[in-house]
Structures are given as structure tokens and as C-alpha cells.
N, C-alpha and C positions, 0 to 999 in steps of 0.2 A: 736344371741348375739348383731347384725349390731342393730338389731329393738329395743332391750329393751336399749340400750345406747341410741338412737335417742330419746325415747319419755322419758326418766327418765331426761337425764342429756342434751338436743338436741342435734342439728345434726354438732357444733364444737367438738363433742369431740368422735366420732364418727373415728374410724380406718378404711384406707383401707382394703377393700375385704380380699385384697391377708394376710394381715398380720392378720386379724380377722381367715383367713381358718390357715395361719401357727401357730396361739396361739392353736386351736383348735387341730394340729396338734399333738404341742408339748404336749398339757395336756392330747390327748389321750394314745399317747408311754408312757408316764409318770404315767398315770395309768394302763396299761400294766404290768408294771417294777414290782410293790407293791409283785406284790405275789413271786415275785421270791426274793425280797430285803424279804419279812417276811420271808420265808424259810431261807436264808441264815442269817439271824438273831437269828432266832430260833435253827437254827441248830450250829451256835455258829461260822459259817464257816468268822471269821473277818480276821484271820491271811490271810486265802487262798486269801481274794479279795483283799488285802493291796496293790497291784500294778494295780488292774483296775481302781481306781481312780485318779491315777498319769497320766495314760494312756488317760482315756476318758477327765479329765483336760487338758491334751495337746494337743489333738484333738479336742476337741471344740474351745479351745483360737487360735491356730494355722486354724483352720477351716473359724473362725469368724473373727479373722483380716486378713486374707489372702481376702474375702469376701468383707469385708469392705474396703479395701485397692484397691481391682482391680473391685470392679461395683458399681453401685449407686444404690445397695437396702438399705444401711440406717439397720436402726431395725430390717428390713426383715434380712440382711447377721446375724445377732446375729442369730434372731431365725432359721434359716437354719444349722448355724453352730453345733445348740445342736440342733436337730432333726440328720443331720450327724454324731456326736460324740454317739447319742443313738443309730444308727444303725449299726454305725461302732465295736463301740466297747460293750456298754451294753444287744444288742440287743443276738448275743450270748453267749456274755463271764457270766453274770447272769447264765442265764438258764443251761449249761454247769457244772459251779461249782458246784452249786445246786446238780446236777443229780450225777454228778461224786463224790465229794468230799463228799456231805449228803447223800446221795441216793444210791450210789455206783449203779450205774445203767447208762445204754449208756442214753447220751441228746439228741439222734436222732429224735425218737418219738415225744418227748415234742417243741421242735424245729423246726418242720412240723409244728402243731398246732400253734404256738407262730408267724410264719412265715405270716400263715393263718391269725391268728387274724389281724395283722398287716396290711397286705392286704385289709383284708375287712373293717376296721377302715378307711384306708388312700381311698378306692374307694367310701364309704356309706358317706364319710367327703367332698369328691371331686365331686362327683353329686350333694351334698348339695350346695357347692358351686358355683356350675355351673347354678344350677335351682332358685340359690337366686336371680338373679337377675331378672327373667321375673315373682315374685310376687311381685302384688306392694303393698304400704305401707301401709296399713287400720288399724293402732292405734292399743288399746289395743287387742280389738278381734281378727285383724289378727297374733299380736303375739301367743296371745292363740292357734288360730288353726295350725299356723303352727309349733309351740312348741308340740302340740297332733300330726300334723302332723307328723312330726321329730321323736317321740318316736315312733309312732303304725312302722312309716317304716321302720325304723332302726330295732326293735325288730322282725318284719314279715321278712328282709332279715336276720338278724341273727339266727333265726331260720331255713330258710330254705335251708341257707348255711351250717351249722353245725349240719343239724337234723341226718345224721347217726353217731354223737357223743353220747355217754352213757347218758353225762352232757346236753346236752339240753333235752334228751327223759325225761331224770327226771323233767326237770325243766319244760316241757308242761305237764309231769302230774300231778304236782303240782299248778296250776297256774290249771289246768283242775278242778283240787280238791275245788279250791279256789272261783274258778270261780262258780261250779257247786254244792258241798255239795257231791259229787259224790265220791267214793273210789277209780273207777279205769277208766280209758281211756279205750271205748270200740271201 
């Protein structure tokens, strides 16, 4: 994101590291969130969450001026504040209703997984971050390859973090299909 700000718009407008890895952060939780906010949509479930957004509102606003107030992160205490309020409060309380109240089913399960995701979003984002800095800067083309970079590596550890999941085997056989003309993974 660092590289395509630099060479589009140059290097004044250009975000610190830490707040480029916490934007990243927050838009990944945040698309996390989607499938559990469309079930709970779909399932009509508005009455039951009518107090989790009072909640997670108070904990981010409370998170973020408490932030702001006692250190000198600036932008950063905002974006920390709602990365906290997602984990505090959306990170089970979604998945939970969902299960319980549409599902009628325990959110144990789903909750492991979601936990997982979460993990490897925040370690596969944080090695990114770590290793941006000893590439150096090579214009359009190094954008290009580290953007193929970032995807093939991202997708090969997601795979092979969550290959004994049903949803990944299907999804290398298909991408297998795709790739090949082939019907089945032999």
C-alpha cells in the first residue's frame, strides 16, 4: 500500500509503517465481520443485536479517547481503539448470535475457526510488516512483484494452515479443476 501511495500520489502523503500495518489491520477484522453481519441479516436476527452496538460504540469511543488522552499515538490511538472494540466486543458477540439465535446451534466450533482466521490474518499482516522494510523501492515493477508476492504467499500459508478444513480441500480442488481441465485431484 506504502509503495503504490509513493509512486501515485509521492512520498508526502505517504503514512507511517505502523498506521499503514493498523489500516490493514482494521480492514482485515472488518472483513472477517461480513459473513457473520449477512447471516445475521438474513436471518432477520436485528432485535437480538440491538445492544451490541451500544456496546461496541462505547468501547471503541471510550478505548480511543482513553488512547488519545494518555499516549502519543495520534491516529494510531483511533485505529487501535476500533481494532479493540472489534475484538472485544464483535469478535464473539456476532458469531455467538448467529449460531445461537439463527442456528440454534452451540458457537463453539465456529469460534475456534473465526479465532484461527483472526490469528493468521493478524501473523501473515505482521510478517508483512516486518519484511517491508528490507525490500527496497524499485518503482512500478517492484510493486507488481511484491503485490504477486503478497498474494501467492498469503494463499500458500492459508492453505496450508487450514488444509485439514473441508472448505479449503474444496477450494484446491477447484482452483485444481481450473487450473488443469482436470475433474478431480489425484
Amino acid at each position: 500500500m506504502q509503495d503504490f501511495i509513493r509512486l501515485v500520489f509521492g512520498p508526502a502523503y505517504v503514512l507511517a509503517d505502523f498506521t499503514a500495518f493498523l489500516i490493514v489491520i482494521n480492514l482485515g477484522f472488518t472483513m472477517l465481520r461480513q459473513a457473520n453481519l449477512s447471516f445475521a441479516a438474513a436471518l432477520g436476527l436485528f432485535w437480538t443485536m440491538r445492544y451490541k452496538s451500544l456496546v461496541e460504540a462505547g468501547v471503541n469511543l471510550g478505548t480511543s479517547l482513553w488512547l488519545i488522552t494518555q499516549t502519543d499515538l495520534g491516529i494510531n490511538a483511533v485505529l487501535l481503539g476500533n481494532i479493540i472494540s472489534n475484538l472485544v466486543v464483535n469478535f464473539w458477540w456476532e458469531p455467538w448470535l448467529v449460531f445461537k439465535h439463527g442456528f440454534q446451534q452451540s458457537a463453539k466450533c465456529p469460534l475456534v475457526k473465526f479465532t484461527a482466521y483472526h490469528v493468521a490474518l493478524a501473523g501473515l499482516a505482521g510478517v508483512h510488516y516486518l519484511c517491508h522494510g528490507w525490500l527496497p523501492h524499485m518503482g512500478w515493477l517492484g510493486l507488481i512483484f511484491t503485490g504477486m508476492g503478497s498474494i501467492v504467499g498469503y494463499s500458500v500459508v492459508f492453505i496450508l494452515a487450514f488444509s485439514c478444513q473441508i472448505e479449503t480441500r474444496d477450494l484446491c480442488k477447484i482452483m485444481w479443476r481450473q487450473m488443469t481441465g482436470r475433474k478431480y485431484l489425484r
